[in-house]
N, CA, C and O atoms as a Tinker XYZ file with bonds, in Angstrom:
   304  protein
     1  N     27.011000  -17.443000  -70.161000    73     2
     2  CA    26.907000  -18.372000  -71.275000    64     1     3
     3  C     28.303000  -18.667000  -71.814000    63     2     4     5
     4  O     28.962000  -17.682000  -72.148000    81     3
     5  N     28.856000  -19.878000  -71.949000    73     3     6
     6  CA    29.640000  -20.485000  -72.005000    64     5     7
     7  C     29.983000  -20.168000  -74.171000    63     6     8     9
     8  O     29.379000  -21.107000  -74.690000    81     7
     9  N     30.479000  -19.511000  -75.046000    73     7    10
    10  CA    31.036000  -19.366000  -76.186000    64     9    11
    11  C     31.551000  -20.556000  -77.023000    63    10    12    13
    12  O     32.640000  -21.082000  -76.793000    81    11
    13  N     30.791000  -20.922000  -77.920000    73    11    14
    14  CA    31.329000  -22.410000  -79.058000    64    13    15
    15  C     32.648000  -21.725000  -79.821000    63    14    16    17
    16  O     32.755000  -20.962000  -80.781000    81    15
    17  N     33.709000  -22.447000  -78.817000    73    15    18
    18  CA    35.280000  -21.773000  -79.190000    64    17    19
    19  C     35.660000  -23.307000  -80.619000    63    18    20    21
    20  O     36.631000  -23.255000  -81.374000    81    19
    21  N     34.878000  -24.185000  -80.619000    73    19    22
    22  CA    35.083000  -25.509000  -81.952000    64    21    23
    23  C     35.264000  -24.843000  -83.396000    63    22    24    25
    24  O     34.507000  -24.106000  -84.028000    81    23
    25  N     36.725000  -25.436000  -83.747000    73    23    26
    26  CA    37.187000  -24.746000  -84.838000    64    25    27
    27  C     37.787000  -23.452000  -85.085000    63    26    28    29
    28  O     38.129000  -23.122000  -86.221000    81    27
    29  N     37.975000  -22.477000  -83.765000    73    27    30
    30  CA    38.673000  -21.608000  -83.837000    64    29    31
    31  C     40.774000  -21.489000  -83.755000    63    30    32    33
    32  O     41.615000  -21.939000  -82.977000    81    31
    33  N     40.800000  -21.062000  -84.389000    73    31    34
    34  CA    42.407000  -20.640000  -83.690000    64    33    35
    35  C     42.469000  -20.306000  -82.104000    63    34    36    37
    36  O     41.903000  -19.350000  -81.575000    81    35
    37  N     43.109000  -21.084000  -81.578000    73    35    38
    38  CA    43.347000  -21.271000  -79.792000    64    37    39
    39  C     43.804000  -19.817000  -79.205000    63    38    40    41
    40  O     43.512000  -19.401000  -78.083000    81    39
    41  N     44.566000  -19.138000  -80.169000    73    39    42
    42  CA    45.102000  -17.415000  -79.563000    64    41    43
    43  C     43.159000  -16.579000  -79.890000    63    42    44    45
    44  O     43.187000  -15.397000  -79.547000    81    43
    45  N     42.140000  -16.886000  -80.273000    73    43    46
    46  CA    41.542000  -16.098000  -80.669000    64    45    47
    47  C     40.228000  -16.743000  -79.807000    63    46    48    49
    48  O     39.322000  -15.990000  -79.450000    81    47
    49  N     40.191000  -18.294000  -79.480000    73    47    50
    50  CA    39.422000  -18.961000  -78.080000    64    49    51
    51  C     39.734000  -18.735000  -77.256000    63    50    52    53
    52  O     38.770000  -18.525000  -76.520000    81    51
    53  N     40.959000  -18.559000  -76.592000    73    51    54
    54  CA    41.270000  -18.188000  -75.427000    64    53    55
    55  C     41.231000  -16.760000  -75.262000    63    54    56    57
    56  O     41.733000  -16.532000  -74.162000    81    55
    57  N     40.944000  -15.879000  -75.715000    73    55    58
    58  CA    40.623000  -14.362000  -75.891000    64    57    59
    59  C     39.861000  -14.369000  -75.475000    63    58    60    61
    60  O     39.800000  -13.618000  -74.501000    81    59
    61  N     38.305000  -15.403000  -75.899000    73    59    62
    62  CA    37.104000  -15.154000  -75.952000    64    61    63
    63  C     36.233000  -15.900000  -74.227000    63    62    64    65
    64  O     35.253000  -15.535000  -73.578000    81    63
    65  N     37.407000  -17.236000  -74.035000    73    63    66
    66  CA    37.484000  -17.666000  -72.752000    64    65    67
    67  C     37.529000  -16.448000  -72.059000    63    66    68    69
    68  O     36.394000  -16.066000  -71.775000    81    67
    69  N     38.497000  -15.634000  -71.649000    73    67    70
    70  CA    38.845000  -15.342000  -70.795000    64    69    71
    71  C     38.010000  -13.519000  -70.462000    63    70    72    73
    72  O     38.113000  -12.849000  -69.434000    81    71
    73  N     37.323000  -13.209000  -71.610000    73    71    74
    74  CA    36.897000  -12.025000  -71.745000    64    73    75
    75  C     35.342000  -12.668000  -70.963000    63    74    76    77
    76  O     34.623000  -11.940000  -70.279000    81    75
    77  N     35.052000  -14.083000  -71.221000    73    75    78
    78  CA    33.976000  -14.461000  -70.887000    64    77    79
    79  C     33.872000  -15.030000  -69.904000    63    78    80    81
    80  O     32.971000  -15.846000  -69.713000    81    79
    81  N     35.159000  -14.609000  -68.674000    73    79    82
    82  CA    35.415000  -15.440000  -67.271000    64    81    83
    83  C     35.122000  -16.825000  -67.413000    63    82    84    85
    84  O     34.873000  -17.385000  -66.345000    81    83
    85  N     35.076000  -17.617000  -68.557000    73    83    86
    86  CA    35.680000  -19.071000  -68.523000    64    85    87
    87  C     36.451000  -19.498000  -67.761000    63    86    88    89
    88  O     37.405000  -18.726000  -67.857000    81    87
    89  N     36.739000  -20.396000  -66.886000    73    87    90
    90  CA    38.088000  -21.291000  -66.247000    64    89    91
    91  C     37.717000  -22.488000  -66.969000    63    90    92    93
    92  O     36.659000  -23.116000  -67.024000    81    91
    93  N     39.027000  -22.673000  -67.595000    73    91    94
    94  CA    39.298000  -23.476000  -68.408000    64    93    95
    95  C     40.576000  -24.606000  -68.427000    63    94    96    97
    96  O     41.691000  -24.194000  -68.110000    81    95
    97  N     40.445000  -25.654000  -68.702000    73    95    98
    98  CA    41.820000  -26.010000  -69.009000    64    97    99
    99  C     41.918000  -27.176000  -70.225000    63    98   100   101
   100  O     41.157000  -28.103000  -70.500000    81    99
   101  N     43.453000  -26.635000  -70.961000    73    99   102
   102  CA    43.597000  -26.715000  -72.269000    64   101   103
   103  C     44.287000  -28.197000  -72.455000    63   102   104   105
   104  O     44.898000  -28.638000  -71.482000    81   103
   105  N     44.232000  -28.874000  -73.480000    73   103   106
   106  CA    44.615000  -29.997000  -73.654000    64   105   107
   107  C     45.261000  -30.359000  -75.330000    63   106   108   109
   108  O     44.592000  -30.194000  -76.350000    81   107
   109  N     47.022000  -30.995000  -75.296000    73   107   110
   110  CA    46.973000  -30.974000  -76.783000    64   109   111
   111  C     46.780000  -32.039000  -77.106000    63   110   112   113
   112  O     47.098000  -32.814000  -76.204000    81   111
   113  N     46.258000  -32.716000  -78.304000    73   111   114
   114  CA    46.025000  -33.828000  -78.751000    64   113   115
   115  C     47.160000  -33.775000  -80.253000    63   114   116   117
   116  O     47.241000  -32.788000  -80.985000    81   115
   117  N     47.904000  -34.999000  -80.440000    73   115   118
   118  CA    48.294000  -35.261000  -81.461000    64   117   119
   119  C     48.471000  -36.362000  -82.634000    63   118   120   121
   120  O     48.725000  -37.398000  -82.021000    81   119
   121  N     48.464000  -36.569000  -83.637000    73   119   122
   122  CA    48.021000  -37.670000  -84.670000    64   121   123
   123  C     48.619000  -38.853000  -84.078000    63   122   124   125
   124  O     49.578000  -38.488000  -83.399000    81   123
   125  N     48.439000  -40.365000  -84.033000    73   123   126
   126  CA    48.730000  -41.071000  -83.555000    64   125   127
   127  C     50.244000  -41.316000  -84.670000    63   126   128   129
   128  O     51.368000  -41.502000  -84.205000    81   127
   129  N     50.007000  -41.274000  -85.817000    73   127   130
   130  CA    50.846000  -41.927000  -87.143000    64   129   131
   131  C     51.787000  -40.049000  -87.443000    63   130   132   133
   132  O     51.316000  -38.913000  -87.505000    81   131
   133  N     52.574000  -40.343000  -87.503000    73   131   134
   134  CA    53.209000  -38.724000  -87.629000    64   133   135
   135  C     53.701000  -38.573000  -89.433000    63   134   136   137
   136  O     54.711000  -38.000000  -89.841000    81   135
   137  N     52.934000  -39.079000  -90.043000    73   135   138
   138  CA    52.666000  -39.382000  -91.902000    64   137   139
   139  C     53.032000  -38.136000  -92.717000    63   138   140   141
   140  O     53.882000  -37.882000  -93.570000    81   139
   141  N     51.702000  -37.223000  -91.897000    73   139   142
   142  CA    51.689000  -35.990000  -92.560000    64   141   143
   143  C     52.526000  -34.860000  -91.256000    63   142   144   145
   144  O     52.672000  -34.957000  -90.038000    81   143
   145  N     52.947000  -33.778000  -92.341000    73   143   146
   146  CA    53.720000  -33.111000  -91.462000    64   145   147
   147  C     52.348000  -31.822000  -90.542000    63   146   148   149
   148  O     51.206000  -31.529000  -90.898000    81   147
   149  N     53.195000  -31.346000  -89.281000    73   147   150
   150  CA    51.549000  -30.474000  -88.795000    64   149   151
   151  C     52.337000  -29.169000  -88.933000    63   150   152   153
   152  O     53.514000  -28.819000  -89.021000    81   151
   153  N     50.982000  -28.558000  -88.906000    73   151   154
   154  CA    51.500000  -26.597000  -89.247000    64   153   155
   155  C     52.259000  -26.597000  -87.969000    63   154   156   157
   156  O     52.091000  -27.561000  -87.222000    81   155
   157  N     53.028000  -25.700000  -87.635000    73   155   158
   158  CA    54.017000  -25.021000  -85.948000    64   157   159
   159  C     53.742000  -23.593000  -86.155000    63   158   160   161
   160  O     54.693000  -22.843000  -85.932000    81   159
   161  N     52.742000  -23.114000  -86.499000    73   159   162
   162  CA    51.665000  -21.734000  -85.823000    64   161   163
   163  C     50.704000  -21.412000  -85.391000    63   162   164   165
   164  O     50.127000  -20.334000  -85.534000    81   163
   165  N     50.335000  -22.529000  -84.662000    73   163   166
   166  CA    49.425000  -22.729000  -83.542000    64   165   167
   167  C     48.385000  -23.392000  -83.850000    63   166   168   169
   168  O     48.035000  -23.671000  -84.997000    81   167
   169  N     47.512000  -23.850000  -82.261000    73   167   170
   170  CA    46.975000  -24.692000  -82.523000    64   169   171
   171  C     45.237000  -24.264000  -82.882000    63   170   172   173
   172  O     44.840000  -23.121000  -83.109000    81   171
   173  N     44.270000  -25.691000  -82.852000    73   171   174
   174  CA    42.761000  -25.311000  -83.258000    64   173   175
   175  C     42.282000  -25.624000  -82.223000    63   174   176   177
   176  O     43.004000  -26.187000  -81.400000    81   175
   177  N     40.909000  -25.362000  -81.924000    73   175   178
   178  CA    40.161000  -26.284000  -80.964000    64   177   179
   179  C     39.117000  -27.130000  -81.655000    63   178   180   181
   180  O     38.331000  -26.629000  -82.459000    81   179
   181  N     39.110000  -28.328000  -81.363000    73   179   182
   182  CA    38.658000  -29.508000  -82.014000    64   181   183
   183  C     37.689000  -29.769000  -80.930000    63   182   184   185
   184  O     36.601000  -29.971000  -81.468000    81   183
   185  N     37.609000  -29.842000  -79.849000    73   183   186
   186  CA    36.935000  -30.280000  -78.826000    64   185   187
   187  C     36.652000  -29.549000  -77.799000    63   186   188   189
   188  O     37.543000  -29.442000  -76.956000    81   187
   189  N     35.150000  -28.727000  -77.525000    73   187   190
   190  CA    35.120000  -28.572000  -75.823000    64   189   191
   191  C     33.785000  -29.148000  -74.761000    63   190   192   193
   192  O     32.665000  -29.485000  -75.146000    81   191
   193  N     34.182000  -29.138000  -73.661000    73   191   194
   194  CA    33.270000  -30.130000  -72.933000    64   193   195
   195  C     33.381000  -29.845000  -71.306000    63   194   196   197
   196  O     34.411000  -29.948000  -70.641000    81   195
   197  N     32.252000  -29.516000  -70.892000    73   195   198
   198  CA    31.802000  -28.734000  -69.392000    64   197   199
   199  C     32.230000  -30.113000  -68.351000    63   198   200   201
   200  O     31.511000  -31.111000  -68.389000    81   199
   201  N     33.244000  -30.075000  -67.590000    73   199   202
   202  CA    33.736000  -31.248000  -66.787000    64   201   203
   203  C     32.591000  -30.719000  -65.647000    63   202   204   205
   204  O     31.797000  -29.785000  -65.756000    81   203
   205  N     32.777000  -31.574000  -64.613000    73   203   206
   206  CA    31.737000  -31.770000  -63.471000    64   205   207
   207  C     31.913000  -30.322000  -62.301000    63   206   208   209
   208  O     30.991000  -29.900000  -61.603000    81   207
   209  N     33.256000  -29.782000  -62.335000    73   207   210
   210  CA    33.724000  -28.678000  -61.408000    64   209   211
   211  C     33.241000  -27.907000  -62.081000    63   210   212   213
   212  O     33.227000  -26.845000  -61.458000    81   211
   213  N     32.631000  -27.748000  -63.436000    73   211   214
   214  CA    32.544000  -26.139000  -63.777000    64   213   215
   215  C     33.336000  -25.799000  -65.271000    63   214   216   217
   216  O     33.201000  -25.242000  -66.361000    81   215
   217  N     34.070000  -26.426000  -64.596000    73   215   218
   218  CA    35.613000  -25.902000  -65.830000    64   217   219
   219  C     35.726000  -26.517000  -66.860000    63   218   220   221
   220  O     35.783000  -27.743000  -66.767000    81   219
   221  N     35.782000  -26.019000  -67.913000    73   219   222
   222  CA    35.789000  -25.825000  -69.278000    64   221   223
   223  C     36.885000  -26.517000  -69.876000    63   222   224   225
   224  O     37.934000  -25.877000  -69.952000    81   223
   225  N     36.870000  -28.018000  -70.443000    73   223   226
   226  CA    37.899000  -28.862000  -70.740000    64   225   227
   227  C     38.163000  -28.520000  -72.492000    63   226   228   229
   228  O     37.330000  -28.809000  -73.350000    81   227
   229  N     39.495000  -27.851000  -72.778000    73   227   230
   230  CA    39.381000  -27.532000  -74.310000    64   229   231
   231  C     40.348000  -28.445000  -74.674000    63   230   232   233
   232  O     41.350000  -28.668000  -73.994000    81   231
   233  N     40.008000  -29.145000  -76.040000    73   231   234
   234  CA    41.098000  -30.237000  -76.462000    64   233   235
   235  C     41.849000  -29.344000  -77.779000    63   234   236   237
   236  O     41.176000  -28.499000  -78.370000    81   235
   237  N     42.981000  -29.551000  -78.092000    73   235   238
   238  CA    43.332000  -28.331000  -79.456000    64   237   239
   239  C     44.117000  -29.501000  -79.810000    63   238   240   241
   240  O     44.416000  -30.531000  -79.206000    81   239
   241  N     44.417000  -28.933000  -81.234000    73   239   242
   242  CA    45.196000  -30.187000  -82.420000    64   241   243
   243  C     46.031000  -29.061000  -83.304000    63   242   244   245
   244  O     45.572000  -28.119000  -83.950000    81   243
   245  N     46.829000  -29.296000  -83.197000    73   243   246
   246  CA    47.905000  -28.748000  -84.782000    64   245   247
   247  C     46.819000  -29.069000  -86.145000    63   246   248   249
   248  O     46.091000  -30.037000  -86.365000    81   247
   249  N     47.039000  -27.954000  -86.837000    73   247   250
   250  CA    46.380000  -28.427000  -88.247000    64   249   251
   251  C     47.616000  -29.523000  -89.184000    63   250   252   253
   252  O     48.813000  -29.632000  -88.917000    81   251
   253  N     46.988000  -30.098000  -90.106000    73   251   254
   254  CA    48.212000  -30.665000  -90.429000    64   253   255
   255  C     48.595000  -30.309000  -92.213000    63   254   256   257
   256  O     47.801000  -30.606000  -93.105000    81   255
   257  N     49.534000  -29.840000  -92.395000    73   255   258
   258  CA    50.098000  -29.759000  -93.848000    64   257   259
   259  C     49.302000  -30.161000  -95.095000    63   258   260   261
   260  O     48.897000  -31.321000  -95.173000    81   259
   261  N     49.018000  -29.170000  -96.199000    73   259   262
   262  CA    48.491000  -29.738000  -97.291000    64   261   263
   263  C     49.819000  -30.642000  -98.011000    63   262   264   265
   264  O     50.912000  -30.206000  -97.650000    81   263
   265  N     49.861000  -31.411000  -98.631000    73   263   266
   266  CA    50.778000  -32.340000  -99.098000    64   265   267
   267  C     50.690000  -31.293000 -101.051000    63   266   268   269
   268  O     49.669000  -30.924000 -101.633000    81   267
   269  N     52.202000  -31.130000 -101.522000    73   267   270
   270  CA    52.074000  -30.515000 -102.367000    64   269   271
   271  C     53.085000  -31.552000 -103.517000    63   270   272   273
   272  O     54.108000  -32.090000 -103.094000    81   271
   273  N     52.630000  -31.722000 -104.976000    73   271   274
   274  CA    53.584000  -32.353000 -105.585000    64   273   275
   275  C     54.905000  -32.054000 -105.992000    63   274   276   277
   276  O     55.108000  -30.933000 -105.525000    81   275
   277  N     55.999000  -32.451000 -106.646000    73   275   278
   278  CA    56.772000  -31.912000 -106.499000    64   277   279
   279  C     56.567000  -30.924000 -107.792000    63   278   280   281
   280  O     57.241000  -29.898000 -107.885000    81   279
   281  N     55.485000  -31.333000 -108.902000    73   279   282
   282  CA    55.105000  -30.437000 -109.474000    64   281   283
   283  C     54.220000  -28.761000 -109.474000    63   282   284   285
   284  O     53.769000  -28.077000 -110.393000    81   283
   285  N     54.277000  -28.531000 -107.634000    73   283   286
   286  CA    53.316000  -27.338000 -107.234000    64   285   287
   287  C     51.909000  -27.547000 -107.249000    63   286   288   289
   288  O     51.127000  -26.678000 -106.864000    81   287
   289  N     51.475000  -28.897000 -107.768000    73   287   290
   290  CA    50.035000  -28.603000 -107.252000    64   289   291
   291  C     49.717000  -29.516000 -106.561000    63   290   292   293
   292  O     50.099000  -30.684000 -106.639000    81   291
   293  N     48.862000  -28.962000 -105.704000    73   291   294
   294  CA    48.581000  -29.809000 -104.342000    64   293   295
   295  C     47.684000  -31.147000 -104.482000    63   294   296   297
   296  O     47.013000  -31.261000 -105.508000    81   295
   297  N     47.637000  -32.211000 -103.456000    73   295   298
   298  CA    47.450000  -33.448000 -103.914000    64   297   299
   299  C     46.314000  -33.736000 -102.587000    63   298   300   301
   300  O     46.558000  -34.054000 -101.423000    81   299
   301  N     44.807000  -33.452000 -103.374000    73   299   302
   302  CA    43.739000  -33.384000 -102.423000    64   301   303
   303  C     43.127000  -35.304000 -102.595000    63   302   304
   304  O     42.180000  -35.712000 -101.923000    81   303
């Protein structure tokens, strides 16, 4: 049985891939508009999807930055 790795941290899906003999392969996706700045401590998985060989197509995305004012509180 194939593990719903959607929405995990990618160091903690690919743990779970590989403990679960998944073959997999990983894919990064990034914002088209580069507006907001993205986290650089790894990525998520946003997307997975059983290709025709078997193998386990995972799409991952950078999270991207809460935007904060210059007054400290954040701007939801």
């Amino acid at each position: 049985m194939v593990p719903d790795v959607v929405g995990l941290p990618w160091d903690l899906a690919k743990g779970l891939l590989n403990e679960a003999h998944i073959m997999y392969n990983s894919v990064i996706t990034y914002p088209t508009k580069s507006f907001f700045p993205l986290e650089d401590n790894g990525y998520y998985v946003i997307r997975q999807k059983r290709l025709g060989d078997g193998v386990l197509e995972i799409t991952l995305a950078a999270r991207l930055l809460k935007e904060v004012s210059g007054n400290g509180l954040q701007d939801w």
